[in-house]
Each structure stands twice: as C-alpha cells, then as structure tokens.
N, C-alpha and C positions, 0 to 999 in steps of 0.2 A: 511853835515850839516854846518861845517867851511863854505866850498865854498859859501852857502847861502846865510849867516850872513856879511861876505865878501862883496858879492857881491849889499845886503839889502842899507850895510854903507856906500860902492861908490858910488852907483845910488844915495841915499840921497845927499851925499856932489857934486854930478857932477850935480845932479836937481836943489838946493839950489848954487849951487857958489862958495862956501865954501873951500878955500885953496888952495892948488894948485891939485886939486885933478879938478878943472874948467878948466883946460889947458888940461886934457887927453884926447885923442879921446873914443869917443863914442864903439869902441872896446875892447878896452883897460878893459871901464868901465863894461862891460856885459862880460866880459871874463870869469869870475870867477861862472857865472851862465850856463856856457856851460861846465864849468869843474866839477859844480857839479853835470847836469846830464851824463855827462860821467862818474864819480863816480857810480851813481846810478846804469845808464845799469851797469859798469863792476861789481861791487857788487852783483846786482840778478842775473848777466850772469854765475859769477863763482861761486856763492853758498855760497860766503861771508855773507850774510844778514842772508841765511836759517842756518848757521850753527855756527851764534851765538844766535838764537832766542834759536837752541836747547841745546845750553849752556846754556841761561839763566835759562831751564826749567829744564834741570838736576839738575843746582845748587837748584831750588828754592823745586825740590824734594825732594832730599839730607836734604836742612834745615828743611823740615817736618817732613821725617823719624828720624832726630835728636832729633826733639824738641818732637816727642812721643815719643820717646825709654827713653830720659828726666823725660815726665813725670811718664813715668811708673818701672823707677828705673832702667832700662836696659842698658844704657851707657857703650859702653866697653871702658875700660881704655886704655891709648894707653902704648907700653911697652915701653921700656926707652934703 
C-alpha cells in the first residue's frame, strides 16, 4: 500500500513539474508501482495476506467471546 501511495505522489510531481522530482527518468518514477505489485504476488504467493486476515478474525472472535462472558458476569480473573 506504501509502494502505492509512493508511487501516486511521483507520478503527480513528475506529471505536474514539480521539484526536482521533473528531472527523474520515467523509470525511476513508476518503479515504486512495480514494487508494489511485486509485494502483492509475494504476499498471496506465501500466504502473508490469508494469514493475517485469519488473525484478524480470531482477534475479532476472542473480543465477542469477551464482551458476552462480560455481560453475563462470567469473566475469569486473570491470576497474578
């Protein structure tokens, strides 16, 4: 997503003129958008992506089983 964002703000200041960022080759400028989908394949290639999605979804389990055991008085205390 970096790489994107990166790549968004070069291409603006190299299309617009803008600094010396109008002196870089055209390479240079779009480099950052071939590194993010290299990011991207290597991410779903190794299972990066899938295996914080199922993080997310453990944590977001976890806080429901929480927030019932909460409401229902059940809470275990943690021991000390």
């Amino acid at each position: 997503m970096y790489f994107l964002l990166i790549g968004i703000v070069v291409l603006t200041l190299k299309y617009l003129e803008i600094g010396p960022v109008a002196t870089l080759s055209w390479w240079i400028v779009l480099l950052p958008f071939a590194l993010a989908v290299a990011w991207w394949a290597w991410a779903d290639a190794s299972g990066y992506t899938k295996q914080k999605e199922i993080d997310k979804m453990a944590k977001r389990k976890q806080h429901r089983i929480d927030k019932q055991r909460d409401a229902m008085g059940m809470r275990l205390k943690k021991r000390k």
